[in-house]
C-alpha positions in Angstrom: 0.0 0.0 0.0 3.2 2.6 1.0 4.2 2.0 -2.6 1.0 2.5 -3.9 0.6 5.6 -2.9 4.1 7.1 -3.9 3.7 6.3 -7.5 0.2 7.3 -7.1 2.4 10.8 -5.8 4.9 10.4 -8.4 1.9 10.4 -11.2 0.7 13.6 -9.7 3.6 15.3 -9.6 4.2 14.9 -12.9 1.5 15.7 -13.8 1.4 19.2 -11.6 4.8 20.1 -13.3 3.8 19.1 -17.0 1.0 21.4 -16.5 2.8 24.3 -15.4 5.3 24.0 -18.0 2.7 23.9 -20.6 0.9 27.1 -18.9 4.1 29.2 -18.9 5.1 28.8 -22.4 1.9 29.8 -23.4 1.2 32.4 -21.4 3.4 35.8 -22.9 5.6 37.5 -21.4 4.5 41.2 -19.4 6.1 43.9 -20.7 8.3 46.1 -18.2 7.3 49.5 -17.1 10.2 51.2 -18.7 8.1 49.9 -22.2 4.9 51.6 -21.4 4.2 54.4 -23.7 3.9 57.7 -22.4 2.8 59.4 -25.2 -0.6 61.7 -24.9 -3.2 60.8 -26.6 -4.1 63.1 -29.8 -6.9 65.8 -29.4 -9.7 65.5 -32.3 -9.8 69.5 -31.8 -7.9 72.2 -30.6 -10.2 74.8 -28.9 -9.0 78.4 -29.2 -10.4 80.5 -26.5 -9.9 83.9 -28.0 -12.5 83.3 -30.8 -14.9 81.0 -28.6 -15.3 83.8 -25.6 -19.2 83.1 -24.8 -19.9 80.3 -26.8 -21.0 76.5 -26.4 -19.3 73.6 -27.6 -20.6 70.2 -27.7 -18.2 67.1 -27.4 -19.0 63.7 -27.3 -18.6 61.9 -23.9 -14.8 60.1 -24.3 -13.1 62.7 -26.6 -9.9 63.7 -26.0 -9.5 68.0 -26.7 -7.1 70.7 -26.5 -7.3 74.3 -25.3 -4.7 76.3 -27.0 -2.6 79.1 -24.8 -4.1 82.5 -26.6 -0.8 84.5 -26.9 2.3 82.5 -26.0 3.7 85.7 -24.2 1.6 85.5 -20.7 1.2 82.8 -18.6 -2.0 81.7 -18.6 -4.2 79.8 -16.2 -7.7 77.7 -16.7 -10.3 76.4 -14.8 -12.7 74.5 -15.5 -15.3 71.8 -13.4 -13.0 68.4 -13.3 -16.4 66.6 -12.5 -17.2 66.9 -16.4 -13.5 67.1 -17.9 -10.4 65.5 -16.7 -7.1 67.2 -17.7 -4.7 65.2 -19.6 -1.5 67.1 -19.0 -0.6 68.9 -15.7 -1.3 72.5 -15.1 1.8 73.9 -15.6 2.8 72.3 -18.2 1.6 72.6 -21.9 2.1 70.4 -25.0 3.8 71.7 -27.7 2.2 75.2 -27.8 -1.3 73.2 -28.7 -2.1 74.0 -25.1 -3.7 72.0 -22.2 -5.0 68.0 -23.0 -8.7 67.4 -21.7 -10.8 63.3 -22.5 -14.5 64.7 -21.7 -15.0 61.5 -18.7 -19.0 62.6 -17.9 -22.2 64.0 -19.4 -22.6 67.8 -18.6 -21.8 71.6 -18.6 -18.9 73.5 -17.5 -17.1 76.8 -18.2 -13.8 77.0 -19.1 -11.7 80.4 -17.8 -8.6 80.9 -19.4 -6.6 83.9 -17.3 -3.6 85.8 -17.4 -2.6 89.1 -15.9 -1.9 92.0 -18.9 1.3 93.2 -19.8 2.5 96.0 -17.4 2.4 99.8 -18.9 5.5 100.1 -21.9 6.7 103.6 -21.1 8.2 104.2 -17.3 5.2 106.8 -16.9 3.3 105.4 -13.5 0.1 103.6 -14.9 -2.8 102.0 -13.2 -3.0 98.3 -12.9 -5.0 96.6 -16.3 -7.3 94.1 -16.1 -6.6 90.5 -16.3 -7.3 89.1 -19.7 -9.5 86.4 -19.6 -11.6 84.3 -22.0 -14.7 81.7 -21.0 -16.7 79.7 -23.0 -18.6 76.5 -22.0 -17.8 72.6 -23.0 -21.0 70.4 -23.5 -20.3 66.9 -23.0 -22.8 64.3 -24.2 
């Protein structure tokens, strides 16, 4: 009976390690995190906020957008609702001058305010303070 049951053992492993041979040559390999792309996704439209100050713009729910800096000379800032758009690309930074990434991630409205503080006076004459320059228009997302 002992020896029955160490071939009976024997069988089984066998068995156990023909199966897990089999399972790893079929299964592929994973690729290593240093192989992951990092690469944005590209926007299906780049919004310009200088010519869409009070207007509404519908995008469908999932699509990836851009909002393109106005005048490359300021620094610019935006806000928006990130309950209806999710930014792509951090604040500060901006990809290649097309501006700030958005994927539309949930049906519904929000404004987007594009701001920068205007150019101080040219001459050295004392001048009062001008007002920021800022665009907003609204992103439908459906």
């Amino acid at each position: 009976m002992n020896r029955f049951k160490r071939f009976f053992f024997l069988i089984i492993f066998c068995l156990g390690v023909q199966s897990c041979n089999t399972q790893g040559s079929s299964t592929p390999s994973p690729i290593p995190a240093t192989e992951t792309s990092t690469a944005q996704p590209t926007p299906s439209m780049i919004l310009h906020p200088a010519e869409l100050t009070g207007q509404q713009i519908t995008i469908a729910l999932g699509d990836v957008f851009a909002v393109a800096l106005p005048d490359q000379r300021f620094n610019w800032q935006i806000n928006f609702a990130d309950t209806v758009i999710q930014m792509l690309t951090p604040l500060e930074n901006v990809v290649d001058n097309e501006g700030w990434l958005f994927r539309a991630t949930a049906p519904g409205l929000t404004d987007i305010r594009v701001t920068a503080s205007a150019a101080p006076c040219p001459s050295e004459t004392p001048c009062p303070p001008p007002p920021p320059i800022t665009f907003v228009f609204t992103i439908e997302v459906k």
